[in-house]
C-alpha positions in Angstrom: 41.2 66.2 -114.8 37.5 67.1 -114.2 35.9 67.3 -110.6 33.5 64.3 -109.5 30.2 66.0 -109.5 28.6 66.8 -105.5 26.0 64.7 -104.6 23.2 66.4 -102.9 19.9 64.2 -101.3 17.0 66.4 -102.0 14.0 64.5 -100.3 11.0 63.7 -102.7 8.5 65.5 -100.8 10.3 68.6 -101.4 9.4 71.7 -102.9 12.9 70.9 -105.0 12.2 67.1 -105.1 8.6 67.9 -107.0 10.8 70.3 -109.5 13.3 67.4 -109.7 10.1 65.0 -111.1 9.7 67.2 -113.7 12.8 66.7 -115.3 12.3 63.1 -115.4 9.8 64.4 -118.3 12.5 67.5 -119.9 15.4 69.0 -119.4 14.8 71.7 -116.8 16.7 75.1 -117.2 17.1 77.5 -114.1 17.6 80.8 -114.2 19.8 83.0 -111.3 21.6 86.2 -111.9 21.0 86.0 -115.4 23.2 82.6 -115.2 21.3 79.1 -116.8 21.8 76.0 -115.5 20.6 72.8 -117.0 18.9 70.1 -115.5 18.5 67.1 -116.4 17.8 63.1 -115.0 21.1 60.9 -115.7 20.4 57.1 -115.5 22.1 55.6 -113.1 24.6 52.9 -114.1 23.6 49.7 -115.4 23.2 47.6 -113.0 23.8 43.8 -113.6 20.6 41.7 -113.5 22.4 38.5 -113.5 24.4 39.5 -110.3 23.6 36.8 -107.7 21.6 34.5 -110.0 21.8 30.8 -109.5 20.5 28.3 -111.8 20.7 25.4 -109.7 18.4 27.5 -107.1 15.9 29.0 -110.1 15.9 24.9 -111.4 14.8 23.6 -107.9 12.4 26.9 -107.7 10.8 25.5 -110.9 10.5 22.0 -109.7 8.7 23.1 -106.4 6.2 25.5 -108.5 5.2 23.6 -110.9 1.8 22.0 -111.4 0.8 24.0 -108.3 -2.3 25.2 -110.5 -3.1 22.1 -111.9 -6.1 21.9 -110.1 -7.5 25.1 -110.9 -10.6 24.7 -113.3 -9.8 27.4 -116.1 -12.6 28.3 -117.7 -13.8 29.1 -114.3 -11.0 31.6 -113.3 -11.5 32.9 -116.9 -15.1 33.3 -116.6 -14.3 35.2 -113.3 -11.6 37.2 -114.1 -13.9 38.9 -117.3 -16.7 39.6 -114.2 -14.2 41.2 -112.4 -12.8 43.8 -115.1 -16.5 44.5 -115.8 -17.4 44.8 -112.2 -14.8 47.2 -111.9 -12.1 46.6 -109.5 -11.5 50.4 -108.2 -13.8 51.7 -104.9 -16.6 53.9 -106.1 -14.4 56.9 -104.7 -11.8 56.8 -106.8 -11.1 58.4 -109.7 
């Protein structure tokens, strides 16, 4: 029977947690003693998106929400939204 594999937390700021982001792009392979080792992001396990979901509460949520923009004039949030993206939304200073 095969061991579980160790778990080690290597914090992100790390010089080995910055090496560790670059396998999110490629397998990684390390060199020591003229050994290779292979390094590679697993996913994690699937989680299950419907855990904890209720439909009586999402119904209820959708009864409160809706029409809450009804009032909004469209054209007007339309008109201003355009502006906004040709304004430029970023500070000057960034890139």
């Amino acid at each position: 029977m095969a061991a579980e594999p160790k778990r080690i937390s290597v914090p992100a700021n790390s010089e080995l947690g910055r090496l560790l982001e670059e396998a999110t792009l490629a397998t990684l392979v390390l060199e020591s003693n003229g050994a290779l080792y292979r390094i590679n992001r697993m996913e994690r396990e699937h989680e299950d998106i419907w855990a904890g979901y209720d439909p009586k509460k999402v119904r209820e949520t959708i009864r409160k929400t809706a029409g809450a923009w009804a009032d909004l004039d469209a054209k007007d949030l339309i008109e201003r939204l355009y502006r906004a993206r040709e304004d430029g939304s970023r500070a000057n200073n960034r890139p």
